[in-house]
C-alpha positions as CSV (number, residue, x, y, z in Angstrom):
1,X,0.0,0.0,0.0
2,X,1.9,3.3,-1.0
3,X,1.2,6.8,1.0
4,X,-1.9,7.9,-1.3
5,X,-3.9,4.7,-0.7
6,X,-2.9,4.5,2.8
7,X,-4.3,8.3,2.7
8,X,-7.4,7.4,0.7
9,X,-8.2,4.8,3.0
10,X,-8.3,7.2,6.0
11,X,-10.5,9.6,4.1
12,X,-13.1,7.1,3.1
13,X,-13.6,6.0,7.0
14,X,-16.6,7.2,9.2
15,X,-15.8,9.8,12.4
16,X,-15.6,6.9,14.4
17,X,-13.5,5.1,12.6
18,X,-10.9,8.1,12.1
19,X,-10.6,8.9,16.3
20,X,-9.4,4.8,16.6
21,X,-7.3,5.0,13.5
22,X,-5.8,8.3,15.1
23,X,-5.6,6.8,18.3
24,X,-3.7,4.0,16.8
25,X,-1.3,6.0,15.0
26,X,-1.0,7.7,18.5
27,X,0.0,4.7,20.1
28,X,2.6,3.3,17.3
29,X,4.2,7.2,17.4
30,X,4.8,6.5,21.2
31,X,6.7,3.2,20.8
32,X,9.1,4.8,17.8
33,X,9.4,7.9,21.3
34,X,10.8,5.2,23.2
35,X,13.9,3.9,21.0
36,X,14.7,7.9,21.1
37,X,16.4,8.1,24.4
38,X,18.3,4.5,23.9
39,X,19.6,5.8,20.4
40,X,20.1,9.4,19.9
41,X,22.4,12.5,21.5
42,X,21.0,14.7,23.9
43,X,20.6,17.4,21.2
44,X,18.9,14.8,19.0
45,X,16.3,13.2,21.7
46,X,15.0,16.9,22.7
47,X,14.4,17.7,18.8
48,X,13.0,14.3,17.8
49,X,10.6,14.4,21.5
50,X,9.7,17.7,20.5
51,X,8.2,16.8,17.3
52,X,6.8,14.0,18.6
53,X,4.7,15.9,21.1
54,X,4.4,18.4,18.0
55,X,2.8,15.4,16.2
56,X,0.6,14.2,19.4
57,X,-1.0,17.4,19.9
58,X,-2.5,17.7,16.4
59,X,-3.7,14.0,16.7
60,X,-5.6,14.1,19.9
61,X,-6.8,17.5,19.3
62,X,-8.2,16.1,16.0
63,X,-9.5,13.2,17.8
64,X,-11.2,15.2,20.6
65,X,-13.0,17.4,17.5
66,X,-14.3,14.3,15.9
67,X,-15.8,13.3,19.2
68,X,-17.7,16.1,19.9
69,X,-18.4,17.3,16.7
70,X,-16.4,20.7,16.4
71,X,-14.6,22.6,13.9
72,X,-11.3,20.8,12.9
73,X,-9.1,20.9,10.2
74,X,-10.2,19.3,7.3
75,X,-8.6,15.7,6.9
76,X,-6.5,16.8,4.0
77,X,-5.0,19.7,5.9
78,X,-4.3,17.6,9.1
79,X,-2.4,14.9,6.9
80,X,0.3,17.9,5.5
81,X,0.0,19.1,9.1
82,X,1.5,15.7,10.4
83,X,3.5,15.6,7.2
84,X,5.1,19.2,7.8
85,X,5.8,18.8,11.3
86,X,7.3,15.3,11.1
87,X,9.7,16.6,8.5
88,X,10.5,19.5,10.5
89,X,11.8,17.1,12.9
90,X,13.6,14.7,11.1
91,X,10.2,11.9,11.9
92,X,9.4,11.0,8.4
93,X,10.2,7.6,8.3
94,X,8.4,7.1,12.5
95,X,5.3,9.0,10.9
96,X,5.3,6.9,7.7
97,X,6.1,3.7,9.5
98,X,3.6,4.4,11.8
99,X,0.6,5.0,9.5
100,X,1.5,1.9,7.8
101,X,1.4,-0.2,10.5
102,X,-2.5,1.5,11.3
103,X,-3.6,0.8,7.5
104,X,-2.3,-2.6,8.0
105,X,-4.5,-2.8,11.0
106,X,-7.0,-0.9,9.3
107,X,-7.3,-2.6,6.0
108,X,-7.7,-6.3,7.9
109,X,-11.0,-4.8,8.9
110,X,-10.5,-4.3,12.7
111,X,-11.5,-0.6,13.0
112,X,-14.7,-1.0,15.1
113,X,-13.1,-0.6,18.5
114,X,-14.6,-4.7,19.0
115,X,-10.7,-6.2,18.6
């Protein structure tokens, strides 16, 4: 599945759907967080945790505004928003790896919260 299809298949899920595939990605972020501090410099591990709380507060304040309904930023600008700020901090390849791991999830069907 490349980055377009992994995108498409975000976009085509319900509300629902998006806060536990957001949630998910959430998640598989945090374990990439934790190899941080066991393989990068000091310098390194406060730019890369940056970003990844960059990256974290985007996701769970999207996740709250599907919840409850609000204004948000439309999926399309939330994915070059995660895009932007994971190349700003050198987390392309945790964000990408990441998302892939939630399509995989995603695409095998479990994305109703009941596995």
């Amino acid at each position: 599945m490349n980055d377009q299809e992994m995108k498409d298949q975000y976009m085509a899920l319900s509300n629902a759907q998006k806060q536990i595939y957001l949630a998910r990605l959430s998640h598989y972020l945090t374990i990439h967080g934790r190899g941080f501090a066991l393989d990068l410099s000091i310098d390194e591990q406060v730019r890369a945790f940056t970003g990844l709380n960059e990256l974290h507060h985007q996701i769970s304040g999207h996740i709250a505004a599907l919840g409850i309904d609000r204004e948000r930023y439309p999926e399309e600008v939330l994915w070059q928003i995660l895009a932007e700020t994971a190349g700003t901090y050198g987390l392309s390849g945790c964000l990408r790896s990441s998302i892939r791991k939630v399509s995989k999830y995603t695409n095998s069907g479990r994305t109703s919260g009941r596995n």
